[in-house]
N, C-alpha and C positions, 0 to 999 in steps of 0.2 A: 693828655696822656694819663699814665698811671697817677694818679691821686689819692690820700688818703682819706682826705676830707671829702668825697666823694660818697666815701662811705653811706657818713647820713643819711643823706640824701641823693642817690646816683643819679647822675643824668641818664644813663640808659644801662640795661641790664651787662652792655659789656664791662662797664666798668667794675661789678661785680665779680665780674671772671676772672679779670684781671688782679682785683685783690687776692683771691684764691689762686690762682697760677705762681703770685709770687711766694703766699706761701708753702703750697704743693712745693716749688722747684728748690725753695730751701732747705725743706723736707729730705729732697730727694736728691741734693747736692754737696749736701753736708757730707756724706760718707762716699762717694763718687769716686774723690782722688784716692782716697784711705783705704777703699775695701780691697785693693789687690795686696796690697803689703802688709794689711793685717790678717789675709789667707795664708800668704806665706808664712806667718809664723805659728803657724799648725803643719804646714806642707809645703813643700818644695814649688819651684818655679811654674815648672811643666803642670805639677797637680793644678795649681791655680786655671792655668790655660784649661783644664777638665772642665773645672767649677762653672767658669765664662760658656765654655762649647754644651756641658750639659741645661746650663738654665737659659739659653740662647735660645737651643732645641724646643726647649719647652715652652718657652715664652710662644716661640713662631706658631706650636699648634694652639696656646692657649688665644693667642691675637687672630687664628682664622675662626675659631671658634666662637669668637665673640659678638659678631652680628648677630647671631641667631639669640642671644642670650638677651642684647640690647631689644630687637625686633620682641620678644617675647613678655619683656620686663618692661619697658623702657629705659632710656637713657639715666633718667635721673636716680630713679633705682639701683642701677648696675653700678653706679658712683659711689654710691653710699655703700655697698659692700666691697665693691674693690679697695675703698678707700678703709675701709676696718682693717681688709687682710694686710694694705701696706702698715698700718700704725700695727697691728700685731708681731710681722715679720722683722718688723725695726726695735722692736721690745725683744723680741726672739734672741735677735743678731747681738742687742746689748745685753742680753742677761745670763749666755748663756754661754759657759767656753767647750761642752761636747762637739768632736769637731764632724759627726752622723748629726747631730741637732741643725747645727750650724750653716751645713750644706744644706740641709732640706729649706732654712728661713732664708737662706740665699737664696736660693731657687725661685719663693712664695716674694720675696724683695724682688726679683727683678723680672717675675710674672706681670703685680701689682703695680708696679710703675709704669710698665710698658702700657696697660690695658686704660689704667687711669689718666695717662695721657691722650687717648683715645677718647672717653669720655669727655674730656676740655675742648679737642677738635671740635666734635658734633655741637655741643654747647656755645663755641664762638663763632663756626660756622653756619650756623642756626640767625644766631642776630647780626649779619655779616653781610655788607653788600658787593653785588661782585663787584663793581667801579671803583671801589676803596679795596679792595683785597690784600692790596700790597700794605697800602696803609696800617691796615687792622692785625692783619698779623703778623707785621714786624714791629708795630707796639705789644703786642700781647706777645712776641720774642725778647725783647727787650724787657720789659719788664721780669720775665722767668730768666735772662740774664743779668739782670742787678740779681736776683738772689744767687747765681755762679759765682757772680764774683764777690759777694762775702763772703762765700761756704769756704773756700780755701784757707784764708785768715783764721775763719772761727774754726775751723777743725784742727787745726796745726795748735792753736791754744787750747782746746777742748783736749790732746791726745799727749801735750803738754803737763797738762792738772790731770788726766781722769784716765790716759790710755785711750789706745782705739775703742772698747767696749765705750766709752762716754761720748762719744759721736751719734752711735748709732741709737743712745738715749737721747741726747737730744734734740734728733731728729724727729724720733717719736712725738715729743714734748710740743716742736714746731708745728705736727700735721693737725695738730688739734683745732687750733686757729682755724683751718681752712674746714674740719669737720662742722664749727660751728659755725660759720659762715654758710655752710651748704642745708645746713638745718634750719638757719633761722630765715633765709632769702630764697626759699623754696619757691613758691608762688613766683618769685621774680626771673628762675633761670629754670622752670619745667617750661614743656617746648612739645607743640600738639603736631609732632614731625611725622607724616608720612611716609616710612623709609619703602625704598626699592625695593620691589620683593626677587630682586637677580637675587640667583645662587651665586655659589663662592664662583666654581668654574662659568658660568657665563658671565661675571664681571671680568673675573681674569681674561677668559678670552675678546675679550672687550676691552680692556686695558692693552693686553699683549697685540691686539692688533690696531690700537691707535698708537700713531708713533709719536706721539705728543703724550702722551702719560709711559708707554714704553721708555722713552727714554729718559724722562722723568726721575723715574723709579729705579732705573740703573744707577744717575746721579746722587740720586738720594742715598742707594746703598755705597757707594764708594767714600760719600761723605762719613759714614760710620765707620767705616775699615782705616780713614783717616784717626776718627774718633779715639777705637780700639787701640790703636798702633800708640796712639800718646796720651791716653785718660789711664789704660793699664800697664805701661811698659816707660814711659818718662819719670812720675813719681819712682817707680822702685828703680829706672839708670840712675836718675839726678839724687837719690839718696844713699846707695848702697854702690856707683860706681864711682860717681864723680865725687861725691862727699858733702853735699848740702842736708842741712838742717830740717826738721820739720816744721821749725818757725819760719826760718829761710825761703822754704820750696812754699810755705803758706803764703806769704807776702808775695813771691813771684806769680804763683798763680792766681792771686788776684789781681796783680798788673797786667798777668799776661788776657784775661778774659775782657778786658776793659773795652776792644773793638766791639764784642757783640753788644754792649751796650752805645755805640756811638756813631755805627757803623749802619746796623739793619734798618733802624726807620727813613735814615736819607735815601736808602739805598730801593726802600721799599716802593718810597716816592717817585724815585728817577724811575723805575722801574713800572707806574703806574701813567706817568706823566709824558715820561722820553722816550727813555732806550727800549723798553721791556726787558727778560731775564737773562737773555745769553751772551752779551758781550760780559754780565757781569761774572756771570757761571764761567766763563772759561778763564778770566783774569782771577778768581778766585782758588780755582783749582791749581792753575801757574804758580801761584804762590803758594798753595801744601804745598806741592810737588820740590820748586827749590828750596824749603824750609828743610822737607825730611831730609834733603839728600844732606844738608847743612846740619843736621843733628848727629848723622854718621861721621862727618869729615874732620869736625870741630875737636879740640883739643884742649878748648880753654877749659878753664873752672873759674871762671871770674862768673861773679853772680849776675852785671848785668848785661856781661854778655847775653847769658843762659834767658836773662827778663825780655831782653830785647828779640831774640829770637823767637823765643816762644807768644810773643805779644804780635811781630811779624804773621808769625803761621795761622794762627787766630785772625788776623785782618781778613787773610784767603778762607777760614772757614767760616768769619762772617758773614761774607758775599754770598757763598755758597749755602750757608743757610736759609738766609735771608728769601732768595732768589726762588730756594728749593719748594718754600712754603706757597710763596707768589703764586710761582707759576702752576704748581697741582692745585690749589684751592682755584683757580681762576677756571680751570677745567672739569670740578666739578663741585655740587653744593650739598646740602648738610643728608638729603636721602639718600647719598649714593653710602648709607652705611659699610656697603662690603668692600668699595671703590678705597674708603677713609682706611678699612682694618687692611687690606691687602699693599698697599702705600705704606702703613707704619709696621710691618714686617722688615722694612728695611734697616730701622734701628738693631735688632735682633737677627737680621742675617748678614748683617755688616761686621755687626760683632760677633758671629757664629763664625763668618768667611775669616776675621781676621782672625781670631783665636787658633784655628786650624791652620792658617798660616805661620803664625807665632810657634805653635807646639812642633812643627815641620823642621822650620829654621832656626831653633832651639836645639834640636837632635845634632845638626850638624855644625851650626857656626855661635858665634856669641849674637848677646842681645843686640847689640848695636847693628846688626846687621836687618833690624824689621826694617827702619827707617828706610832706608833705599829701595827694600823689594816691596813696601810699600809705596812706594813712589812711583816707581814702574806700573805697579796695578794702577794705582790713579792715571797713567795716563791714557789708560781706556775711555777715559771719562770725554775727550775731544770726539772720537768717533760719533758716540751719543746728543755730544753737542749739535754736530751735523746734521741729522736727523730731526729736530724738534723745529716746531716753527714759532717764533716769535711772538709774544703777545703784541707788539707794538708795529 
């Protein structure tokens, strides 16, 4: 698995990726929980929900737009610059408190992430065999979830000593590592990839009518509306309703992340080995689904309650992770460039669908009310179940 000592000497180019993944996701995790509640204190609730729905928007065209760029450039290329604009936008975010500046490095922050995670697909799926699928990319999950589960801890200290502007500094400071890493093992992760020359729409319709990536792709986006619902709206209930700390809520959400490190690579196994993806996709859903509704209902403020539930909900969007990555990567490989970018619009239209949700149910009830009508939409997610077949 992930190794450092590795380094020196890799056994093979993944294990490369995997160094940089963990840094990338440190990078990009450190300010994660922190950026909605350090919005609000320039603007109100609702505005924030703008901020999410507007670089959502943008993100979705800037991720269809991106095969053509990759096709054009290459992959390794297009790394190296998306990877500047993130370490820019996170210098941006931390240097800057005009709240017109700020919106715009938002915006360039959560373009930059979306697309450079795109970039790592192609590159892990490139040295990737289908047989182990499960295997490979619920280590190279796993490993970008040990760096989740620091970023909570260290950000909660970091906003402690420096304020939220010191987050999104040292985030900057992290992505450096992975810049030199992509500079000096150049030679070892460029990749003489043939991509598909389908257009956007005849992959799409190629997609939309297999019902094995259709349905896919529906799961995959409901998994982010889960995401949305408690990456942007937990942090500022559990601080500003219930009353925990930012050391507090830092500590808990590193416990609470602790299944996707412990969870995806067994899971990734049984799933290559035994079961395939769907008894676990639908037990994983089961459990968001009784967790939200247990976030609305709940009264307590004892903290480990709050750890325990939230550590719970986390086991169900492990699974569902985990499963999500399996089963699309098993149905297609590192050429289907447009196949990879129209798949990770789901991160940005999860969080698009749920922010529009939130701004909705904001106008008329309290916050605590996403949790449930989130839970509802997730149960869309069984219908889609039905429909996919089995890898096993």
């Amino acid at each position: 698995m992930f190794n450092l000592l590795f380094w020196k000497k890799p056994k093979n180019n993944l294990n490369i990726l995997f160094v940089m993944a963990f840094f990338l996701a440190l990078a990009g995790a450190l300010p994660a929980y922190i950026q909605s509640s350090y919005l609000e204190t320039f603007v109100g609730l609702s505005a924030v929900n703008w901020f999410f729905i507007i670089a959502n928007s943008i993100s979705i065209l800037a991720i269809l737009f991106f095969p053509r760029l990759i096709k054009k450039l290459g992959n390794y290329l297009t790394t190296g610059f998306v990877s500047l604009l993130f370490l820019a936008s996170l210098l941006g975010m931390g240097l800057t408190t005009n709240i017109f500046l700020i919106f715009l490095f938002f915006i360039t922050l959560q373009i930059s992430i979306n697309l450079i995670w795109i970039n790592m697909d192609i590159f892990v799926e490139n040295f990737s065999n289908n047989s182990t699928t499960g295997q490979t990319r619920t280590i190279y999950f796993t490993v970008i979830n040990l760096a989740w589960i620091i970023s909570p801890s260290l950000a909660a200290w970091i906003i402690d000593l420096q304020g939220y502007a010191g987050s999104f500094l040292m985030s900057a400071l992290l992505i450096i590592p992975f810049i030199i890493i992509f500079l000096l093992k150049a030679k070892k992760i460029k990749s003489s990839v043939t991509y598909s020359h389908s257009s956007f729409t005849k992959s799409l319709k190629e997609m939309y009518q297999n019902h094995n990536l259709r349905g896919i792709f529906w799961l995959a986006m409901l998994l982010n509306v889960f995401f949305n619902a408690t990456t942007v709206f937990i942090p500022i209930y559990l601080n500003r309703v219930v009353g925990f700390t930012w050391v507090e809520l830092g500590l808990m959400f590193s416990i609470m992340l602790l299944p996707f490190l412990f969870i995806e690579i067994p899971a990734g196994i049984i799933a290559d080995k035994y079961l395939g993806e769907k008894e676990m996709l639908a037990l994983g859903y089961l459990i968001m689904i009784i967790c939200l509704c247990l976030f609305f209902t709940s009264n307590s403020v004892n903290f480990w309650f709050w750890t325990a539930l939230l550590f719970v909900s986390r086991i169900g969007a492990a699974l569902v992770e985990a499963m999500r990555e399996s089963y699309f990567f098993k149905n297609v490989c590192a050429k289907d460039v447009e196949k990879i970018n129209i798949f990770r619009t789901t991160i940005p239209i999860g969080y698009l669908f749920g922010s529009l949700l939130s701004l909705v149910v904001l106008i008329f009830l309290p916050m605590s009310y996403i949790f449930p009508i989130t839970a509802i939409i997730l149960c869309s997610a069984f219908p889609f179940l039905a429909i996919i077949k089995d890898t096993r």
